[in-house]
C-alpha positions in Angstrom: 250.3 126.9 236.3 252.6 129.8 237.7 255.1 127.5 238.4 258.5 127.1 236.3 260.4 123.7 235.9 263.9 124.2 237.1 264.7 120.3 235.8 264.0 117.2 233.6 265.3 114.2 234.4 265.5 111.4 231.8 267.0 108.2 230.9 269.3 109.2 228.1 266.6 108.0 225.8 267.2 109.7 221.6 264.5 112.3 222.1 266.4 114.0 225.0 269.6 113.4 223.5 269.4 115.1 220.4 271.4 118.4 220.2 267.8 120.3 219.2 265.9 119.3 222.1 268.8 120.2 224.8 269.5 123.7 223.0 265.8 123.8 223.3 265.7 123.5 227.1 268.9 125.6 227.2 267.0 128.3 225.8 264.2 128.3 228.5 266.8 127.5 231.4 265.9 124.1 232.1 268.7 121.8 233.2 268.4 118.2 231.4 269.6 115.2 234.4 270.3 112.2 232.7 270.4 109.5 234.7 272.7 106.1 234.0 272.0 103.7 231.9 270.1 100.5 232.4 269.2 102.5 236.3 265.7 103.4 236.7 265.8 104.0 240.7 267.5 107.1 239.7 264.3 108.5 238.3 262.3 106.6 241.2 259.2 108.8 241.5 258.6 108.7 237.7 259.2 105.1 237.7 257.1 104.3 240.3 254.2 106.1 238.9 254.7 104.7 235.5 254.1 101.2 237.5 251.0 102.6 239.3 249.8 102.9 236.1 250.7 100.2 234.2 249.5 97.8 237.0 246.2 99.3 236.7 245.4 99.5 233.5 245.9 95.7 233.2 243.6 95.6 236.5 240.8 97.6 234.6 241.5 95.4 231.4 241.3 92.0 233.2 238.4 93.2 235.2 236.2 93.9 232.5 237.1 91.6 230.3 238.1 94.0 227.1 241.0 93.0 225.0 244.4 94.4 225.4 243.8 96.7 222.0 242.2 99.2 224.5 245.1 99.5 226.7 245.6 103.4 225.5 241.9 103.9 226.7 242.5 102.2 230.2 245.9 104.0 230.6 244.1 106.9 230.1 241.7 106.2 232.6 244.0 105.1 235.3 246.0 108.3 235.0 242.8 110.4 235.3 241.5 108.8 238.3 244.8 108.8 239.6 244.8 112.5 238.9 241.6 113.3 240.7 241.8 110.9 244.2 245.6 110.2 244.7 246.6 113.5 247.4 249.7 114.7 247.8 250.5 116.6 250.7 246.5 117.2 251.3 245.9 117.7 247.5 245.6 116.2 244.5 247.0 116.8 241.5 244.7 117.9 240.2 244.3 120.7 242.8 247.5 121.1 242.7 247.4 122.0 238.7 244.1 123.7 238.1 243.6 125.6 242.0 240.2 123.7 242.8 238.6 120.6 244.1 237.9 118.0 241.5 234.4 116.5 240.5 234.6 113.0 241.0 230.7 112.4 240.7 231.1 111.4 236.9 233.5 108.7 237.7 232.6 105.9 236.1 233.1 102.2 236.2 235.9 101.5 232.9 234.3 99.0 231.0 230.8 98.9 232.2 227.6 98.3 230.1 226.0 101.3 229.1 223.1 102.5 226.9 223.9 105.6 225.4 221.6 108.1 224.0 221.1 108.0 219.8 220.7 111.9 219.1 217.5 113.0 217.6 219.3 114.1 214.6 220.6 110.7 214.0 217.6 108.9 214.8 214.3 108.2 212.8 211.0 107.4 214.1 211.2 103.3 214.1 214.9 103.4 215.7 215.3 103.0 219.5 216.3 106.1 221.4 219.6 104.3 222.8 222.0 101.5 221.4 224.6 99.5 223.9 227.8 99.8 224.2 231.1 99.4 226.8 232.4 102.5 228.4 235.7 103.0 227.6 236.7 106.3 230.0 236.3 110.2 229.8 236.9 111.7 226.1 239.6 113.8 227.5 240.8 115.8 228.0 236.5 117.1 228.1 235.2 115.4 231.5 231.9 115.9 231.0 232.0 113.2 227.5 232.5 109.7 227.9 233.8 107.3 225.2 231.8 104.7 224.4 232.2 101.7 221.9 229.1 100.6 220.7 228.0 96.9 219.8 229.3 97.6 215.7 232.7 98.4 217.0 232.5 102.2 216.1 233.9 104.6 219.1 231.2 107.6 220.2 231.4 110.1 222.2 228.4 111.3 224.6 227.4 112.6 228.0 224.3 111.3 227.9 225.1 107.7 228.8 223.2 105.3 231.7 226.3 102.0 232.6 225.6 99.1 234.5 227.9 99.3 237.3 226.5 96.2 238.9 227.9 93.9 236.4 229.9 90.7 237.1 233.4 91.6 236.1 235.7 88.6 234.3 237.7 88.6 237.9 234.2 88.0 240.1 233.5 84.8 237.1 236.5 83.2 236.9 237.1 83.0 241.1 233.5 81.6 240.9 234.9 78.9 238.3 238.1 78.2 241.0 235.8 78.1 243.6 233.5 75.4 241.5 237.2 73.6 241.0 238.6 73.8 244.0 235.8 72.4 246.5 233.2 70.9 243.6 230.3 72.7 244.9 227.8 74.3 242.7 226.2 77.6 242.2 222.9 76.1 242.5 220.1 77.8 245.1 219.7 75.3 248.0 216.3 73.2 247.7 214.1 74.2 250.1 212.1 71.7 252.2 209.3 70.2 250.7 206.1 70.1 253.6 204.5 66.2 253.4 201.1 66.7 251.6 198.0 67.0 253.4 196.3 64.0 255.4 193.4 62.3 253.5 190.3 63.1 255.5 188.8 59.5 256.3 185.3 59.1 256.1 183.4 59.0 259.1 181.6 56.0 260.6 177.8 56.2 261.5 176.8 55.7 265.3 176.8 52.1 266.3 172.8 50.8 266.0 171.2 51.0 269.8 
């Protein structure tokens, strides 16, 4: 962008205090706040949106029921949705940093089923044209790729992708399994009502003799 930052303020962490990294920012006239120690509400708006983030990414990682190793890849993804939807003044930050309206049509669910496309380079006549996988995000910073981690554990990257969006997240499961705990009912369909059988015809009498 056009614009210049005047200030950077930090929390006397060793990568700001080092003598090359404030002769650094000296050099390009931008002043270096440290705040006190141990006082994060001095750098509130950075705290709270390191929060913002952090909360979600355990939401997305609980929802979908990956493991905590992927926390990088659903940090990732909270900050880029976060970048696209949150508005600020009107805008959102990502207006705000590029000049113009972002796409949010290729959102995705994080952690969804998917099927992804096998290229035809890669595939030989007796192999399936897609394999499955679990979404893991946008291969950013390119938002037209998503990241995918296929059923071997190997990471992919691809655009041409179909999730399941529909599926029962970990969340949805386990507040049926409280539910099922809580009040003992089951998940079972409800019987309908069974209709008595049909009456035996009885067989009819002849006429009376005159």
């Amino acid at each position: 962008t056009q614009l210049q930052t005047v200030a950077l303020r930090h929390d006397r962490a060793k990568e700001f205090m080092a003598q090359e990294v404030q002769d650094w920012y000296k050099r390009r006239g931008i002043e270096l706040q440290p705040t006190s120690t141990y006082t994060p509400q001095e750098n509130g708006a950075a705290e709270r949106l390191n929060r913002t983030l952090w909360e979600t990414t355990l939401t997305l990682l609980a929802d979908c029921g990956l493991p905590s190793k992927w926390w990088a890849e659903a940090l990732a993804h909270a900050a880029h949705v976060h970048n696209v939807t949150s508005s600020t003044g009107g805008r959102t930050p990502w207006e705000l940093m590029k000049g113009q309206e972002p796409d949010i049509s290729t959102l995705r669910v994080f952690g969804a089923p998917c099927m992804v496309k096998v290229p035809d380079q890669r595939r030989h006549k007796l192999q399936f044209k897609s394999e499955p996988g679990r979404l893991l995000g946008f291969d950013l910073p390119n938002t037209k790729s998503y990241r995918v981690i296929l059923s071997s554990g190997k990471i992919t990257r691809s655009r041409d992708i179909v999730p399941d969006e529909t599926f029962q997240s970990q969340a949805d499961q386990r507040m049926h399994e409280l539910d099922i705990e809580l009040t003992g009912s089951t998940y079972a369909p409800t019987p309908q009502p069974t209709l008595p059988p049909p009456a035996t015809p009885q067989p009819s009498l002849p006429p009376p003799a005159a």
